[in-house]
C-alpha positions in Angstrom: -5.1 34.2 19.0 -6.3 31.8 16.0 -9.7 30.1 16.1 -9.3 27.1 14.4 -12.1 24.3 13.8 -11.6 20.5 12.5 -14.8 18.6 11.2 -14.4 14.7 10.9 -17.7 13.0 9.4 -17.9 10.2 11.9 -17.9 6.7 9.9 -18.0 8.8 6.7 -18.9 5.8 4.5 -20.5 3.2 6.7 -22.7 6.2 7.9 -23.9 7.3 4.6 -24.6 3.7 3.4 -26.7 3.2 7.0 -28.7 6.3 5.5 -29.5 4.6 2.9 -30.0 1.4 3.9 -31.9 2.5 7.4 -32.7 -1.2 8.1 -29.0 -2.0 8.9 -28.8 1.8 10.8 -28.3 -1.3 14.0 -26.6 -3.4 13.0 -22.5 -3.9 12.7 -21.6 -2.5 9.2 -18.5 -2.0 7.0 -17.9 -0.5 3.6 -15.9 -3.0 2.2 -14.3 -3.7 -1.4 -15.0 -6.0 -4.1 -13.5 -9.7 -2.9 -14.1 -11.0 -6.8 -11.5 -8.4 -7.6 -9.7 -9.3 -5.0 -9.5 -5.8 -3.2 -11.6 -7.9 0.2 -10.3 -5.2 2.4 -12.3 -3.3 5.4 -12.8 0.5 4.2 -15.0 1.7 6.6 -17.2 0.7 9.5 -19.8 2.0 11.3 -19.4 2.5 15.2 -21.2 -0.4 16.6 -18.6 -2.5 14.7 -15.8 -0.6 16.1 -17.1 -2.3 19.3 -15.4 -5.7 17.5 -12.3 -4.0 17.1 -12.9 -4.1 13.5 -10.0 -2.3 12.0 -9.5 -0.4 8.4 -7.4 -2.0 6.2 -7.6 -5.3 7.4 -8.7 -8.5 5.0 -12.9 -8.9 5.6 -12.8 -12.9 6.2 -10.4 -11.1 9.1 -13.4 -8.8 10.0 -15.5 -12.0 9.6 -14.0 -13.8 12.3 -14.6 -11.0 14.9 -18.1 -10.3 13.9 -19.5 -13.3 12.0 -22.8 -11.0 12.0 -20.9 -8.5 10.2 -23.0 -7.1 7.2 -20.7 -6.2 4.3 -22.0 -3.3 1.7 -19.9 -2.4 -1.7 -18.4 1.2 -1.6 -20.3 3.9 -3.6 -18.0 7.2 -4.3 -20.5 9.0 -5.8 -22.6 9.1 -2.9 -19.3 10.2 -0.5 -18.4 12.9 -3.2 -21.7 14.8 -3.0 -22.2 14.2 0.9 -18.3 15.8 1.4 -19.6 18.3 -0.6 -23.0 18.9 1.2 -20.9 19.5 4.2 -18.8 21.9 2.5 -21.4 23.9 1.7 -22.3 24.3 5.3 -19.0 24.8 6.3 -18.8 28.1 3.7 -21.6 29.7 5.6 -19.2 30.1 8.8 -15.4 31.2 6.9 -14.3 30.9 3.7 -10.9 29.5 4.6 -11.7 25.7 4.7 -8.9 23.4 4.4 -10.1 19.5 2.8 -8.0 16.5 4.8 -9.6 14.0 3.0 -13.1 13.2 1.7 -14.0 13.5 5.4 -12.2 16.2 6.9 -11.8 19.8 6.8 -9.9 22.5 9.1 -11.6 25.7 9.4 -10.0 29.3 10.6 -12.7 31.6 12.1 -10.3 33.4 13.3 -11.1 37.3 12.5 -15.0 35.7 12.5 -15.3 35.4 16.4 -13.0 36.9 19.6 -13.3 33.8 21.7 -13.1 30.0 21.9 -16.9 30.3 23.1 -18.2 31.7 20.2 -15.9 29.4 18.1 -17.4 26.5 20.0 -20.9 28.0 19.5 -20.2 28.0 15.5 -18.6 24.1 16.3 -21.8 23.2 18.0 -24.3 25.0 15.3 -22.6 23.1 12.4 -22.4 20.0 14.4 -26.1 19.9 14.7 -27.2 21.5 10.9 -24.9 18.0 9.6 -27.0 16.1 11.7 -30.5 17.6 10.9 -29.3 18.5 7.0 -27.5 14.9 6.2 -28.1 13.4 8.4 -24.6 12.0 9.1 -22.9 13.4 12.2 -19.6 15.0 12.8 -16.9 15.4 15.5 -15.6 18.8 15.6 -12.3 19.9 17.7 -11.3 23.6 18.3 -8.5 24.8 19.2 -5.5 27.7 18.3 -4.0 25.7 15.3 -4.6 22.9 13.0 -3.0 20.0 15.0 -4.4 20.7 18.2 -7.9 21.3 16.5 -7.4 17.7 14.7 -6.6 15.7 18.3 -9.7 17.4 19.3 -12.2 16.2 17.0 -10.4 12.7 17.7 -11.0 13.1 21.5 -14.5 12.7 21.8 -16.6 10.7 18.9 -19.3 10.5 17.7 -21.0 13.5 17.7 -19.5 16.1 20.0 -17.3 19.1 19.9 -14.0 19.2 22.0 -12.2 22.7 23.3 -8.6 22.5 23.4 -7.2 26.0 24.3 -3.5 27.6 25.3 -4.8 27.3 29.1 -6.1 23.4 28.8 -4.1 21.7 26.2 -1.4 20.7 28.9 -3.1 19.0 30.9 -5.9 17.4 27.7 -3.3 16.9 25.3 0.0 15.7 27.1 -1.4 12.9 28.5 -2.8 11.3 25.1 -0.5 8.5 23.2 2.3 10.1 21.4 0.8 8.1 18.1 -2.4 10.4 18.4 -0.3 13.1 17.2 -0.8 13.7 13.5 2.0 12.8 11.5 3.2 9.5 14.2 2.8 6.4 12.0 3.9 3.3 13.1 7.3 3.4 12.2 7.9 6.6 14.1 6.0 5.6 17.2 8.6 2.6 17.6 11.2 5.1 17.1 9.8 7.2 19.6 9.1 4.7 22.2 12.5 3.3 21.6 14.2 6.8 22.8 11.6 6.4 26.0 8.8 8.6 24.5 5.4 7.5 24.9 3.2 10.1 25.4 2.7 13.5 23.6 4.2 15.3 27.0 6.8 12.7 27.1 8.1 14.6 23.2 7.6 18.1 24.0 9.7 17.8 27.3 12.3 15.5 25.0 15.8 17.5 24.6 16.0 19.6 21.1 19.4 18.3 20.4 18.1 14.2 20.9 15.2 14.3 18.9 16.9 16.4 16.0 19.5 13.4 15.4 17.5 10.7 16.4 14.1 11.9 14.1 16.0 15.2 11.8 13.2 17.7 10.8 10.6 15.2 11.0 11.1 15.0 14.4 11.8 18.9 14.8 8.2 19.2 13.5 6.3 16.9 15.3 7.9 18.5 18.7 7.1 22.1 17.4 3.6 20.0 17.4 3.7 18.7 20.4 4.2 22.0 22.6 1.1 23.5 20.8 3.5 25.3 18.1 2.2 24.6 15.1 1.4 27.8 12.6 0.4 26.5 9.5 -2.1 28.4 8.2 -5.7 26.9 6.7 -5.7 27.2 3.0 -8.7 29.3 1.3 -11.3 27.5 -0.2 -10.2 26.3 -3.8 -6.6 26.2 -2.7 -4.8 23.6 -4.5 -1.7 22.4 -2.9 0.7 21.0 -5.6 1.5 17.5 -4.9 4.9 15.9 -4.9 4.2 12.8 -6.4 0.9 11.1 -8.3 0.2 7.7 -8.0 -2.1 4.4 -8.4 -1.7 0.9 -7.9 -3.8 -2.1 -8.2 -4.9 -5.6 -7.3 -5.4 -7.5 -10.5 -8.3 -9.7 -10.5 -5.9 -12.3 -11.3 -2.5 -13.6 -11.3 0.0 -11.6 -14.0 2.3 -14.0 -15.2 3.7 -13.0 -17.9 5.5 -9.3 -19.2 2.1 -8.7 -21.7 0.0 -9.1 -18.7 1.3 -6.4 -16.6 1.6 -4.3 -19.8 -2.0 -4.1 -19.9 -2.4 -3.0 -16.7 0.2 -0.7 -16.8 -1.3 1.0 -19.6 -4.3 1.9 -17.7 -2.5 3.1 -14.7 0.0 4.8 -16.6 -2.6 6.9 -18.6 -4.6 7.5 -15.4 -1.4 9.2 -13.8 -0.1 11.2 -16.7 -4.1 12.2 -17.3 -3.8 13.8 -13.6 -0.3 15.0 -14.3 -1.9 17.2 -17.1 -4.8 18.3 -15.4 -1.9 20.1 -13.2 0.1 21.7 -15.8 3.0 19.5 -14.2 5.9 17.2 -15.8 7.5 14.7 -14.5 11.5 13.5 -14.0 11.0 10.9 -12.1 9.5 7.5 -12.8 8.4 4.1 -10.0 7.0 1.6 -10.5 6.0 -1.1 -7.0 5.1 -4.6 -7.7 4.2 -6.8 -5.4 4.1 -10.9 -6.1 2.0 -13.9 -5.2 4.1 -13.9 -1.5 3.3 -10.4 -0.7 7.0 -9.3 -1.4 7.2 -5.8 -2.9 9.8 -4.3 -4.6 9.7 -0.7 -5.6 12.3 0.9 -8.6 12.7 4.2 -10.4 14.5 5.9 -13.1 14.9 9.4 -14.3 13.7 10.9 -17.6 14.0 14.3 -19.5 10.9 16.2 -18.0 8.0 14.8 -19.6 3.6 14.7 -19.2 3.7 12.3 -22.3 1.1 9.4 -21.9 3.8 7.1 -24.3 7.3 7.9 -22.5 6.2 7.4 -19.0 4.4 3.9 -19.9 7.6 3.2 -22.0 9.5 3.9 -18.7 7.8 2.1 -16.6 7.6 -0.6 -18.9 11.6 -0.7 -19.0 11.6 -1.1 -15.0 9.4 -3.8 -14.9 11.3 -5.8 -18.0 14.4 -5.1 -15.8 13.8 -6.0 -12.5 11.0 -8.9 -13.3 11.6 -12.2 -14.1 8.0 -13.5 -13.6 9.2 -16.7 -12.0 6.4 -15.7 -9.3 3.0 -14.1 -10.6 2.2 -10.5 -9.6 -0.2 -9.7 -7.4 -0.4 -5.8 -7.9 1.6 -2.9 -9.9 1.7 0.7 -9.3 3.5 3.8 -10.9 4.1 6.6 -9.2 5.7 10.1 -10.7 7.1 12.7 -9.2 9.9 15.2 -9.4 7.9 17.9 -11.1 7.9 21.0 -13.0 5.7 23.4 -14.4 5.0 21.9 -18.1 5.2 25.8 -19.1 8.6 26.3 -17.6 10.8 26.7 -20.4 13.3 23.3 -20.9 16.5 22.6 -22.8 14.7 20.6 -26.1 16.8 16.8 -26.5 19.2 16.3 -30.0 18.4 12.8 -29.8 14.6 12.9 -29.8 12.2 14.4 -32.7 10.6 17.2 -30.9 8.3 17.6 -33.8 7.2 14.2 -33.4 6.7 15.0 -29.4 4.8 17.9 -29.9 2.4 16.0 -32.3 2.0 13.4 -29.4 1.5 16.3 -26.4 -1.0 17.8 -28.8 -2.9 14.1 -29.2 -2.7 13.4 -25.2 -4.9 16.5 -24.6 -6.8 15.8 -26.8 -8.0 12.3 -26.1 -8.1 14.0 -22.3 -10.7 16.4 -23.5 -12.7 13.1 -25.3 -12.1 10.7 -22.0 -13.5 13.8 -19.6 -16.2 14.5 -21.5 -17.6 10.5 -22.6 -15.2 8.4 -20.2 -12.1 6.6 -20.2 -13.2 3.8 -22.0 -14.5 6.3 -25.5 -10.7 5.4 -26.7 -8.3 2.8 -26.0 -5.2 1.0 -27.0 -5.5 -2.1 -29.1 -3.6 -3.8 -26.7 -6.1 -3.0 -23.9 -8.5 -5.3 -25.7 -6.3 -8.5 -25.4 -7.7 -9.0 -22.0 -10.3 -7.3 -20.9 -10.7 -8.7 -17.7 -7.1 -7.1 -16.7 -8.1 -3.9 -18.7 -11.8 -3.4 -17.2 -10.9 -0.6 -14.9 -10.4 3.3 -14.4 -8.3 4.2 -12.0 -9.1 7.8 -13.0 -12.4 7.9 -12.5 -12.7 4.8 -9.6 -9.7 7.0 -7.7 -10.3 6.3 -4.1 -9.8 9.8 -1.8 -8.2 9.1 1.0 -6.5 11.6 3.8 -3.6 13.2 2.8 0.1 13.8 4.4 0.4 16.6 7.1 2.6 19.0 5.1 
């Protein structure tokens, strides 16, 4: 039998801006992003403006309307990025194998650290209160015999309580629940679901093999193998880093880009954020999208394939290509984004190109890392493109450095 824990910092940003700001502690809150960038979305809020049915994601005049006694605070990641932290270090006192979700979240296996769920919900219940009394932030903790269970646990009962979801009880605590509670149900696949007559997470694990496997394929597969408490992926170690298959960002300009040297400018900076990340992995790419989205919210995504590269000049040159292509500018954009993916090892040996000047390429690589050591050590803005300078209003970000950590895909 596994012992498995999940940790969620209730609120995680609206909670740690309340501890700083203790005179709003009552008050409805939400973490919410810069509206003269144009980025006015909710990112956070604190629990008594849940009771508004503020929602994440949604536009703040939106928020506004619900709760015009809202109070709105700018995001600081600094202060999220040593709390998440702070909790990890309590969380290596009890197992070494802790598995991030997130800024916010982390599984942890005690299994081989306790024999029962009662001294695993002892250790749930001893970290729950050293957050609260250390942080001073709290936490939801579920525990359970494998990751997913453990997750729909520390979602049962918030804030500040710990859930037990065992092979005896989950039946009749788990099959009940929405089907979309299950992790890995977005909105697509819960109309999907409900379509085939599947609304609750019972209603899929008693769902015949053959129906869900060609309505859903291995997505659905999975989430049934979920659903009957079958899940047996393991928690990473500490340090584990799981090799992504893409790298990404996007952004909302701070105004309109009409013209093809607008979004080159932006694209510059998110194009060196990316292949700065790509690096850092020891990754290169074949694969190349770009998203833009215009004035009317329409977004159009395209990509093309390249020789495997991590070269800050071909992947901007790339994406640059796609957008020429497939933009007219005969509406403004509102926001690009690259995105790469299809990767290999950069040591992995590759066939070298007749029609390119290697020798020329391997000057380039040997520059990128190098303004990658400079940019690390004194910031993204020590060295720039001429071109950069043009506008610095479009320009006067780092998506590097600014890179928002948000929960990642069940894999």
């Amino acid at each position: 039998m596994r012992y498995i824990l999940h940790s969620d910092c209730n609120s995680f940003f609206a909670s740690v801006e309340c501890l700083y700001n203790p005179q709003i502690r009552h008050l409805p809150v939400a973490v919410c992003g810069d509206t003269d960038a144009r980025h006015g979305i909710v990112l956070a809020k604190n629990e008594i403006a849940k009771k508004f049915n503020i929602k994440t994601g949604e536009a703040i005049w939106q928020a506004m309307e619900k709760c015009p006694n809202l109070v709105t605070v700018k995001p600081n990641y600094d202060r999220y990025v040593r709390f998440s932290k702070e909790a990890f270090r309590i969380y290596s006192d009890y197992t070494d194998r802790i598995e991030p979700f997130g800024i916010d979240e982390s599984w942890l296996d005690l299994t081989g650290c306790v024999q029962s769920f009662e001294k695993a919900k002892v250790i749930a219940e001893e970290i729950r209160r050293r957050v609260r009394y250390e942080l001073g932030i709290t936490v939801s903790i579920g525990v359970s015999f494998n990751k997913i269970f453990a997750k729909l646990g520390s979602d049962y009962k918030k804030p500040d309580a710990v859930t037990l979801i065992t092979d005896e009880n989950f039946r009749d605590m788990v099959w009940p629940l929405p089907a979309e509670d299950l992790l890995g149900v977005g909105g697509a696949t819960k109309r999907r679901l409900n379509s085939l007559g599947i609304f609750t997470i019972g209603d899929l694990a008693a769902f015949p093999d053959y129906l869900i496997r060609s309505n859903l394929g291995k997505n659905g597969e999975m989430l049934k193998l979920f659903a009957e408490g079958l899940d047996m992926s393991s928690v990473k170690p500490a340090g584990y880093v799981n090799l992504p298959k893409s790298i990404g960002n996007s952004t909302t300009s701070p105004r309109d880009l009409r013209r093809f040297e607008d979004a080159k400018i932006v694209m510059n900076v998110l194009a060196d954020s990316v292949c700065r990340r790509m690096r850092e992995l020891s990754l290169t790419s074949r694969t190349v999208t770009v998203s833009l989205r215009d004035t009317n919210l329409c977004t159009i995504t395209r990509q093309a394939k390249t020789d495997p590269t991590d070269l800050s000049s071909e992947i901007l040159a790339c994406a640059l290509k796609l957008i020429k292509a497939n933009c007219s500018f005969s509406k403004p954009l509102r926001s690009i984004g690259i995105s790469l993916s299809d990767f290999r090892p950069s040591f992995e040996p590759c066939q070298l190109s007749l029609l390119k000047n290697e020798k020329e390429r391997s000057r380039q690589n040997a520059l990128d890392k190098s303004l990658d050591i400079l940019k690390k050590r004194f910031g993204s803005y020590c060295v720039r493109p001429a071109v950069l300078l043009c506008d610095r209003a479009l320009s006067g970000f780092s998506p590097k450095e600014e890179h928002t950590i948000h929960p990642v895909s069940f894999r």
